[in-house]
C-alpha positions as CSV (number, residue, x, y, z in Angstrom):
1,X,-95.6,65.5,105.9
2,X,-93.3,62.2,106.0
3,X,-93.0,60.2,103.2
4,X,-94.0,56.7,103.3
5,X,-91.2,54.3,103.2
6,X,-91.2,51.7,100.0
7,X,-91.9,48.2,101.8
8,X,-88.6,45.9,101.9
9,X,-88.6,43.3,99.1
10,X,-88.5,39.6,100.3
11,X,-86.4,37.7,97.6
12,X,-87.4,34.4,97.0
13,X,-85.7,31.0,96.3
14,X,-81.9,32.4,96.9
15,X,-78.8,30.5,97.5
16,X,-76.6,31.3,100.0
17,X,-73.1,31.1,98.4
18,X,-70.3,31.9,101.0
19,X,-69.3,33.6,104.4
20,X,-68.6,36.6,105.5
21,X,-67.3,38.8,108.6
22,X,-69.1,38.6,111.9
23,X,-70.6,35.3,111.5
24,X,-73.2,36.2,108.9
25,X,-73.0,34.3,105.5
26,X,-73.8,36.3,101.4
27,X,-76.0,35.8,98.9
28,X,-75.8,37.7,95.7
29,X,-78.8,39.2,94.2
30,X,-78.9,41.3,90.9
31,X,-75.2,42.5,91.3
32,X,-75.8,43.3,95.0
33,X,-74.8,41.2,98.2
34,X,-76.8,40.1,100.8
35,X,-75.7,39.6,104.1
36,X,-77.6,37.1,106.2
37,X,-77.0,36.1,109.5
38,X,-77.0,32.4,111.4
39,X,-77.5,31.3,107.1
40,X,-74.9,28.5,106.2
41,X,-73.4,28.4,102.6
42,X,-76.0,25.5,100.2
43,X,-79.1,26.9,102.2
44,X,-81.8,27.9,100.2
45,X,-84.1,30.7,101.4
46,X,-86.3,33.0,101.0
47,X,-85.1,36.1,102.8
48,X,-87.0,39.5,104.2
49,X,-85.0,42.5,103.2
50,X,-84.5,44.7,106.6
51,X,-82.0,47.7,105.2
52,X,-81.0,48.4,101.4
53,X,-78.3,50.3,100.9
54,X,-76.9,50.8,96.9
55,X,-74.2,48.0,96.9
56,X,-75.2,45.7,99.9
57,X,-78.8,45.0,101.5
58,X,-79.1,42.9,105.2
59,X,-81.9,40.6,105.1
60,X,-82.8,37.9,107.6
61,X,-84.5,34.1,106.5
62,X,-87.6,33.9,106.5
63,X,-88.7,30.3,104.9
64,X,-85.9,27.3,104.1
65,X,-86.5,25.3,101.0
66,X,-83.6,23.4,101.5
67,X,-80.8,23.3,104.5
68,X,-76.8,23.2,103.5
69,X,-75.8,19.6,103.9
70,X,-73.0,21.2,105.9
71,X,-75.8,21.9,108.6
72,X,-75.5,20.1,111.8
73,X,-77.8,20.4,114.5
74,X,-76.6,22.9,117.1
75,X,-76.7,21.9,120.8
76,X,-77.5,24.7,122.9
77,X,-81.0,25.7,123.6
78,X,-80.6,29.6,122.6
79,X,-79.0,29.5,119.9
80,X,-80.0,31.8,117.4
81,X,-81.3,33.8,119.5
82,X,-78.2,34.5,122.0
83,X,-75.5,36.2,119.8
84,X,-72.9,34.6,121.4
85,X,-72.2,31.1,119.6
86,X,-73.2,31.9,116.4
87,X,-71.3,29.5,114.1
88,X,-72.8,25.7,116.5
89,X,-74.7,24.8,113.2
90,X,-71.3,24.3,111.4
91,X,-69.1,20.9,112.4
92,X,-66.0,22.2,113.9
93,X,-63.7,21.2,111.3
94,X,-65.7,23.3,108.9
95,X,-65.5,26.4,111.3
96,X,-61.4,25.7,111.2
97,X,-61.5,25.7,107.3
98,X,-63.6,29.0,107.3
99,X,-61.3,31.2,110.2
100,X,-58.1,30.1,108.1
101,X,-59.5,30.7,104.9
102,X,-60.6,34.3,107.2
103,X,-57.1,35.1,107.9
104,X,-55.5,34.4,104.7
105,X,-58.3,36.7,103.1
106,X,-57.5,39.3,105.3
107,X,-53.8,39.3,105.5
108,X,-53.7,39.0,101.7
109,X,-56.4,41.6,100.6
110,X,-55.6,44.2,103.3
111,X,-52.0,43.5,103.4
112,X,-50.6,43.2,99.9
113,X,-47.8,42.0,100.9
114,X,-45.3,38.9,100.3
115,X,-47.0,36.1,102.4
116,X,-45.5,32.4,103.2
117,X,-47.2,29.4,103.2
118,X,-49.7,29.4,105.9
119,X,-49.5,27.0,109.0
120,X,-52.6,24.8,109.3
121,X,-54.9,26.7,111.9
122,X,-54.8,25.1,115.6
123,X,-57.9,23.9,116.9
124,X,-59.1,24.3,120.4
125,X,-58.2,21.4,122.3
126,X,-62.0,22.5,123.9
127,X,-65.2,22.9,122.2
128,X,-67.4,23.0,125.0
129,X,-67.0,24.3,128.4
130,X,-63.6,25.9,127.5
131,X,-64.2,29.5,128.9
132,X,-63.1,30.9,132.3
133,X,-65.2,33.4,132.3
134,X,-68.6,34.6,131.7
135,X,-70.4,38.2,132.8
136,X,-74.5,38.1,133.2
137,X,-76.1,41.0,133.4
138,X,-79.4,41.5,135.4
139,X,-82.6,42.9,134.4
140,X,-85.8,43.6,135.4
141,X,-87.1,43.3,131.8
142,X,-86.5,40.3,129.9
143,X,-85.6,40.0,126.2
144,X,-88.7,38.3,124.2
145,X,-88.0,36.0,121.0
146,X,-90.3,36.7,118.2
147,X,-92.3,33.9,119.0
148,X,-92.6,34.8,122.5
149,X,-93.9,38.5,121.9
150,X,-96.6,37.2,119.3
151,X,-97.7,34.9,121.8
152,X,-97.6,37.5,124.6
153,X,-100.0,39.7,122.7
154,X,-102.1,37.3,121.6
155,X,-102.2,36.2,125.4
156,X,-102.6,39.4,126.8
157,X,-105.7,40.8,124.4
158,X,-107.7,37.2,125.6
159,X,-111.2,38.4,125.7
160,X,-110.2,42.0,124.1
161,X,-108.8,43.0,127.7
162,X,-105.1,44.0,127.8
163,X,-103.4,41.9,131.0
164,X,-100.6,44.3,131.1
165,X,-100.1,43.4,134.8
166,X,-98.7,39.6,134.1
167,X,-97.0,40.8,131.3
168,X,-93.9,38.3,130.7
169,X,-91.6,40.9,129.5
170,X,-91.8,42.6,132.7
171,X,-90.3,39.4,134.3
172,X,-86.5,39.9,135.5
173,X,-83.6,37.7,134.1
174,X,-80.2,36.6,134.5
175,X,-78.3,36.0,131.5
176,X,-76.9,37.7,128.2
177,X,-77.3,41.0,127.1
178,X,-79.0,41.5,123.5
179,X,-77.9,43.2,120.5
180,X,-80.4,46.1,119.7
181,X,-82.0,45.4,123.4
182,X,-79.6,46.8,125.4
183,X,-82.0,47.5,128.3
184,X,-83.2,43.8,128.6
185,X,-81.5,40.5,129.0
186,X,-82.0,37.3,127.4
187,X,-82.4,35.1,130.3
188,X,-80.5,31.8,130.3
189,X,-81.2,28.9,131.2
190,X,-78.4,26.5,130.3
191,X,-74.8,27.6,129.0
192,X,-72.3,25.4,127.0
193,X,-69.4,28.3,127.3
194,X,-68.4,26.9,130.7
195,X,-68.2,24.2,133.1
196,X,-71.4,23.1,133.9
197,X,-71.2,24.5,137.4
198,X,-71.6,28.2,136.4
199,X,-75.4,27.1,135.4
200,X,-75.8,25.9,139.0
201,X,-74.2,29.2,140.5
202,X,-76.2,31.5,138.1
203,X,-79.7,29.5,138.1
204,X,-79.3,29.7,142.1
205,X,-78.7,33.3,142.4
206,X,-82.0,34.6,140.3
207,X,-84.1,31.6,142.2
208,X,-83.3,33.2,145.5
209,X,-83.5,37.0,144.0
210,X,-86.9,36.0,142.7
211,X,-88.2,34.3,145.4
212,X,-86.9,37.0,147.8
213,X,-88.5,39.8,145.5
214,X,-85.0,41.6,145.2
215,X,-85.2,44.2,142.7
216,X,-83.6,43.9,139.6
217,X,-81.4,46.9,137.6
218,X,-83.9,48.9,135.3
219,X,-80.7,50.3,133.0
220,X,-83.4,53.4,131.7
221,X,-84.1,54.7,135.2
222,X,-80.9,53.9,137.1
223,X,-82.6,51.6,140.1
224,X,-82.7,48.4,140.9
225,X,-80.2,46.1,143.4
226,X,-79.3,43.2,141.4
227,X,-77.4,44.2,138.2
228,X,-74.5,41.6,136.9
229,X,-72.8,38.3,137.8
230,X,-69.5,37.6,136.8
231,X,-68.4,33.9,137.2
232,X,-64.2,32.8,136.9
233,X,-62.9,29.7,137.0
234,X,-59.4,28.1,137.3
235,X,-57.4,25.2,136.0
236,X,-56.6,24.4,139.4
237,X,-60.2,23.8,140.3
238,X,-60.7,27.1,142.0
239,X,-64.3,29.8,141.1
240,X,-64.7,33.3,141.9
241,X,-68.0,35.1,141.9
242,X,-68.5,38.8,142.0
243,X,-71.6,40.5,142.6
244,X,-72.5,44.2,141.1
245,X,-75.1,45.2,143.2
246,X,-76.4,49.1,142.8
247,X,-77.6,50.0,146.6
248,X,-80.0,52.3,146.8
249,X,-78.5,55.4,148.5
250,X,-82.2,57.2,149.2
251,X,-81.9,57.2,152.3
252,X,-80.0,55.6,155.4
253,X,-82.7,53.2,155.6
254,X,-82.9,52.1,152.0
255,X,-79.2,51.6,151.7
256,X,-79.5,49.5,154.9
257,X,-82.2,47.3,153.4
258,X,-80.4,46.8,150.1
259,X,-77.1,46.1,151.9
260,X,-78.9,43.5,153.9
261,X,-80.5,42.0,150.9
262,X,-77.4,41.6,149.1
263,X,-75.4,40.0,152.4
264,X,-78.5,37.2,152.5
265,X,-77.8,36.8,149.3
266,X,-74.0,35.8,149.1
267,X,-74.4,33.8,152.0
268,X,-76.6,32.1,150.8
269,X,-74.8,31.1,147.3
270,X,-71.8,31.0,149.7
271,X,-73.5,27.9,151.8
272,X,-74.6,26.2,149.2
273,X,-71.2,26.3,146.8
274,X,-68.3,25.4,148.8
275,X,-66.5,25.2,145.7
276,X,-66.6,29.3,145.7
277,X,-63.0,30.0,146.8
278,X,-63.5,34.0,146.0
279,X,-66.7,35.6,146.5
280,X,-66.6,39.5,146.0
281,X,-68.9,42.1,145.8
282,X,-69.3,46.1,144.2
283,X,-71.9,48.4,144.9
284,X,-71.9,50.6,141.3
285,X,-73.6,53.6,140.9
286,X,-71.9,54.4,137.2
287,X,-74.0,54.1,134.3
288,X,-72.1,51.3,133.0
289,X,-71.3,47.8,134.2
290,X,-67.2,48.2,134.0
291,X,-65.5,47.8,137.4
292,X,-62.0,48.5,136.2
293,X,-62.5,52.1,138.4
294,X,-64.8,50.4,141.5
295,X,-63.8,49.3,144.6
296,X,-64.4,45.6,144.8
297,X,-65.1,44.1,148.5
298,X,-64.4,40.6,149.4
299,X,-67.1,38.7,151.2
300,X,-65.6,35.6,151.6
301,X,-62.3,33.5,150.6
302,X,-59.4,34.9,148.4
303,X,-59.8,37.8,146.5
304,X,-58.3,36.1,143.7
305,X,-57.7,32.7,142.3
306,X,-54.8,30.8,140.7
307,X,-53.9,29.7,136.7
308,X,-51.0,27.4,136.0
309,X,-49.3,27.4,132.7
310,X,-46.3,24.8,132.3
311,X,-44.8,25.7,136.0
312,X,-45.7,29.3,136.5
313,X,-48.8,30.6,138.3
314,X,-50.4,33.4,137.9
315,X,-53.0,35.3,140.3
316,X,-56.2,36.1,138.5
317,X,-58.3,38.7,140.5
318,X,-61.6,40.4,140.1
319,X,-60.1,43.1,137.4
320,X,-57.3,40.8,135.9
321,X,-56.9,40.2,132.1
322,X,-56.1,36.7,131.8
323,X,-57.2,34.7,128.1
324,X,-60.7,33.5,128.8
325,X,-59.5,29.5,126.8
326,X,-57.0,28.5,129.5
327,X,-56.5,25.5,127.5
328,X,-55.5,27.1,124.3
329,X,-53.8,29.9,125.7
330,X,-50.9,27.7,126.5
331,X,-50.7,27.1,122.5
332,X,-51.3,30.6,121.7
333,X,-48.6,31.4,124.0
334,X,-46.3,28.3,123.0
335,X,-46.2,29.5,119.3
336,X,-45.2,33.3,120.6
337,X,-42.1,31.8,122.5
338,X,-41.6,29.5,119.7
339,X,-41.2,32.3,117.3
340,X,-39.3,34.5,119.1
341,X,-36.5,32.3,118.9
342,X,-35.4,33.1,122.1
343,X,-31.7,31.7,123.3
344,X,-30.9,33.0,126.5
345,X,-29.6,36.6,125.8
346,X,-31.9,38.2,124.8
347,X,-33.5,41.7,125.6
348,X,-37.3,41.2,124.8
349,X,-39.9,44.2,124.5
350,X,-43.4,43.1,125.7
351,X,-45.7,45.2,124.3
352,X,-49.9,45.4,125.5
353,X,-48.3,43.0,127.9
354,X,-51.9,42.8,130.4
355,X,-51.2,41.1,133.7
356,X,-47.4,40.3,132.0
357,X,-49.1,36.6,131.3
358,X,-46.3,36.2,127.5
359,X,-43.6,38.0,129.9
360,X,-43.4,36.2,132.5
361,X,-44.1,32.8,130.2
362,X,-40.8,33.5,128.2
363,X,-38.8,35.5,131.1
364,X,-36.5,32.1,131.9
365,X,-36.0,32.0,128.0
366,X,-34.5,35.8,127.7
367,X,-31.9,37.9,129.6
368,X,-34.6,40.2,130.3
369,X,-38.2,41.5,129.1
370,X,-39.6,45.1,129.6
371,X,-44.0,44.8,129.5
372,X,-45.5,48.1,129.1
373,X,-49.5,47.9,129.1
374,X,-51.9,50.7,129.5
375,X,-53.8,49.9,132.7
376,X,-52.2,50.5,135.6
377,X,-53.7,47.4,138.0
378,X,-52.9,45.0,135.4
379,X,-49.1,46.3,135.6
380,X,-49.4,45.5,139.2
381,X,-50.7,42.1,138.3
382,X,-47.9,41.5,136.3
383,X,-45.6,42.4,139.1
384,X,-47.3,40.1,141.2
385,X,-46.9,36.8,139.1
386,X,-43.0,38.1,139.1
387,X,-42.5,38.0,142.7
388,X,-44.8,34.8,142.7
389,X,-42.7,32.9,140.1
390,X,-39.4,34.0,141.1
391,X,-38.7,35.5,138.4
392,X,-36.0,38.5,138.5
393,X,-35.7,39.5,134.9
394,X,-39.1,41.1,134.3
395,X,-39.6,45.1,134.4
396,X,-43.3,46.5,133.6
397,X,-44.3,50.1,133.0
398,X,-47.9,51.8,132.7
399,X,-49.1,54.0,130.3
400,X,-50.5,54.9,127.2
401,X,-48.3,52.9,124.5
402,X,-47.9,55.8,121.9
403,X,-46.3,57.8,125.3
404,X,-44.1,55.6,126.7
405,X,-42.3,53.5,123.5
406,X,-40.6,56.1,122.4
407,X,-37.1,56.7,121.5
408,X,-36.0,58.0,125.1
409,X,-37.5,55.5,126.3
410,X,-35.3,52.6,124.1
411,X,-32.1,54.7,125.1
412,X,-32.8,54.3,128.8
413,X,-34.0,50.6,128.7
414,X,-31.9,49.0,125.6
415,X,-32.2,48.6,122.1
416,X,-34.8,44.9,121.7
417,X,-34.0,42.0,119.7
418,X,-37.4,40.8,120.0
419,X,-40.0,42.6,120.2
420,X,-43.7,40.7,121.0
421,X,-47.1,42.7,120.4
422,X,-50.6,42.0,121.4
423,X,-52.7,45.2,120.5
424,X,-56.5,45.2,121.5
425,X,-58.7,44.6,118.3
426,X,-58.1,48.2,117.1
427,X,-54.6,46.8,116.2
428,X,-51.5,49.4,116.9
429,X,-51.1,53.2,116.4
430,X,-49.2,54.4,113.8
431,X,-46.7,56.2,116.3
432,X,-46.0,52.6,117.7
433,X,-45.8,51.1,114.3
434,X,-42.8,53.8,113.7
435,X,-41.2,53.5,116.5
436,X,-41.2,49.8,116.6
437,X,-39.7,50.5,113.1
438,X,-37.2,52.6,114.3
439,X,-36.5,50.0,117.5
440,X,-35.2,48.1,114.4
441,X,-35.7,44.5,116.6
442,X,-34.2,41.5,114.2
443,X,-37.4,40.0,115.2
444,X,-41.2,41.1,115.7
445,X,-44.1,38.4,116.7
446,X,-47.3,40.5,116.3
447,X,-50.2,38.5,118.3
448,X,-53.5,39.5,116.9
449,X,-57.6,39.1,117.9
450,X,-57.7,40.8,115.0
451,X,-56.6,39.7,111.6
452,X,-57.9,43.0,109.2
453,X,-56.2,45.3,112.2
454,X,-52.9,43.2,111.9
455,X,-53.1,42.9,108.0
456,X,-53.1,47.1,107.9
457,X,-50.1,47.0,110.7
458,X,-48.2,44.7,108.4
459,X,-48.5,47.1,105.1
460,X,-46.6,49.7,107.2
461,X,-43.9,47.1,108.9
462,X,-43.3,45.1,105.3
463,X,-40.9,48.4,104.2
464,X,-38.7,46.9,106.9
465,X,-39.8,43.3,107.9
466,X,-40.9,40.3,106.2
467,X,-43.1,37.8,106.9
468,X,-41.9,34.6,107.9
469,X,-44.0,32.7,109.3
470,X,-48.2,33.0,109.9
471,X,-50.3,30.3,112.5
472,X,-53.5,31.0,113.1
473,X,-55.5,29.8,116.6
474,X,-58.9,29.4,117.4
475,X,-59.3,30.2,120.6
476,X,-63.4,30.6,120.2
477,X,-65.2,27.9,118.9
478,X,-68.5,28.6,117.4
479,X,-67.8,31.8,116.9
480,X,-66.3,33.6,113.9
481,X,-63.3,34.9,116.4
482,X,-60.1,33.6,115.4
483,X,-56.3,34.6,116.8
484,X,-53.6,34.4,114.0
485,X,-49.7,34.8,115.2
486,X,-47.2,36.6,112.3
487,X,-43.4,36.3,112.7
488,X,-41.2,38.9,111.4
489,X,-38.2,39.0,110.5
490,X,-35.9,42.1,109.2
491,X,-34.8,42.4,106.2
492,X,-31.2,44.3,106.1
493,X,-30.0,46.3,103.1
494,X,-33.1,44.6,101.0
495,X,-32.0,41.2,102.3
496,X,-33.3,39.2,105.2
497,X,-31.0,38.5,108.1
């Protein structure tokens, strides 16, 4: 027989006292914490319980008695609900306080290492509409807020008889996947990530999927045509849509009817945006929505689109890596040159290098800069905005990073001076730490997404390098994300050069 759970407390009258990772804010409660998301520090709540562990519980506010005065009054429509802007209650130069006061907790309690004085974090120069990039999935379930599903059942037992026919959850949607929900989509009606266009694009394509009775993806059973929308823009005005349709491949005659479907479709978003420069197209039939491994089609235009940074340009395509804040990648990438100190003669090591965006940025500032990044069509991307630019001095390799920087490798290709580094969030593996280490560059400039991942890589390079110089970037706003860029430089006998 299964025991019967002892109810979660609800704990009355508490004050939420700080912040903490992943956007949620603590309160502290008989010795234990309390995480509590979309809470601001000052509020006063009540809170229901939802897990206990022994040191920490997660509880979620249930009743306000009294709202932080550093509250303001958020502007999008679905927030708290969408997971994706969780911090648009907080004035932005409060979010700036809390992600440097982030990365100096981090670097300093993970670390434990000599620190300098920090650099005074740099704001986005967007807050709004500063994206490039947003991914919608489709689904033919839509996610319900709590409100929604009390009202749905109190709708649907009118008269004691169940309408399960016109349920609303069964209605599909365009828009944001939901954490905990990950068959059904939050559909979205209005988004503040991007320019204002993307609403027009997306809001089109589920009016005429609707109203044309297209299917939408059931992620459970594996059917469905319409199943994700990925919208790109450029700085120099130009948008790219892609399409991840999943054809029904029944039958030669339900494959034809699906394939039909999806051609009305993009001509139809294709008459009525102009401004679509790069429509493209996938049929998937994986069980996940990445498109890294698919053959993408092109149904009309480019099959790319075009960033500018200073004078370069760099082709963006439907698989590309390319920083999602344009804007603020030009100051992300500014500080990386700056540190590098870069004079001319330089051998550079670009390591997680992408579509060889930092390489081909500081290539006229070095003799010569070696990208290594592990997927393959990115390398080719980076070759790409080489031949594009001009530029001579670049070579790229593929692979696995722990494979290829090794010490054969550094005997074939040249000792670095500088060596530049931007690991996913994971941060870097030990082997790369070493031989990095063993690389013995005068100079390291460690780019992180991460700033607990880098603090741990930094423990292991301190034996040899110190810490010169630390800038943090937001390159999110409203969310707890926050870039931070570390220069190091190498000590030599116990001394710094």
């Amino acid at each position: 027989m299964a025991r019967n759970k002892k109810p979660l407390p609800v704990l009355e009258n508490i004050l939420i006292t700080d912040f903490a990772a992943e956007g949620k804010s603590l309160a502290r409660v008989d010795d234990m914490v309390v995480f509590v998301p979309w809470a601001v520090p000052g509020d006063i709540v009540d809170l229901q319980v939802r897990r206990k562990k022994h040191s920490f519980m997660e509880a979620e506010v249930i009743k306000y008695h009294h709202k932080s005065e550093q509250r303001q009054q958020p502007f999008c429509q679905h927030f708290g609900v969408c997971g994706g802007c969780k911090w648009q209650q907080l004035p932005y130069p409060v979010q700036l306080k809390m992600k440097q006061q982030q990365v100096q907790d981090q670097l300093t309690r993970i670390g434990k290492i000599e620190l300098p004085e920090f650099r005074p974090i740099m704001g986005s120069v967007l807050t709004q509409e500063y994206r490039n990039k947003l991914d919608f999935g489709c689904a033919n379930k839509r996610y319900l807020t709590k409100e929604q599903f009390e009202n749905e059942e109190a709708r649907m037992m009118s008269d004691g008889q169940p309408v399960a026919s016109t349920s609303l959850k069964d209605h599909p949607a365009i828009g944001f996947h939901i954490t905990g929900a990950f068959d059904k989509i939050l559909p979205i009606e209005h988004c503040w990530l991007m320019a204002d266009l993307h609403n027009d694009i997306r809001n089109a394509v589920r009016d005429f999927a609707i109203g044309h009775q297209l299917s939408f993806f059931d992620l459970r059973a594996q059917v469905g045509l319409m199943r994700d929308v990925i919208i790109r823009n450029s700085n120099t005005g130009e948008w790219m849509v892609i399409f991840q349709f999943h054809y029904d491949h029944t039958t030669p005659e339900t494959l034809a009817a699906d394939e039909a479907s999806a051609k009305e479709l993009m001509q139809h978003i294709s008459d009525r945006f102009p401004q679509i420069t790069s429509l493209m197209y996938v049929d998937n039939q994986k069980c996940n929505d990445t498109i890294g491994d698919q053959d993408i089609q092109t149904f009309k235009g480019n099959d790319h689109i075009i960033e500018t940074m200073e004078e370069l340009r760099f082709k963006v395509g439907p698989k590309s890596f390319y920083q999602t804040n344009t804007e603020q990648a030009y100051h992300l990438y500014s500080v990386a040159r700056e540190f590098a100190g870069l004079h001319g003669d330089e051998l550079v090591y670009d390591l997680y290098t992408g579509t060889g965006t930092i390489a081909n940025f500081i290539a006229r500032s070095a003799r010569k800069v070696i990208g290594i990044e592990y997927v393959p069509e990115a390398i080719e991307d980076a070759k790409v905005n080489s031949r594009l630019n001009d530029i001579t001095n670049t070579l790229f390799f593929a692979g696995d990073m722990k494979d290829i920087l090794n010490e054969e490798f550094i005997k074939t290709h040249g000792r670095p001076d500088v060596i530049i580094t931007d690991p996913p969030r994971a941060g870097m593996y030990p082997d790369v730490v070493t031989t990095i280490m063993k690389a013995a560059p005068k100079r390291i400039v460690y780019v992180s997404c991460n700033p607990a991942t880098q603090a741990r890589d930094l423990q292991v390079l301190d034996a040899d390098y110190r810490v010169a110089a630390v800038q943090p970037v937001d390159m999110f706003p409203h969310t707890p994300h926050v870039e931070n860029v570390v220069l190091l430089e190498r000590r030599t006998n116990g001394q710094e050069q």
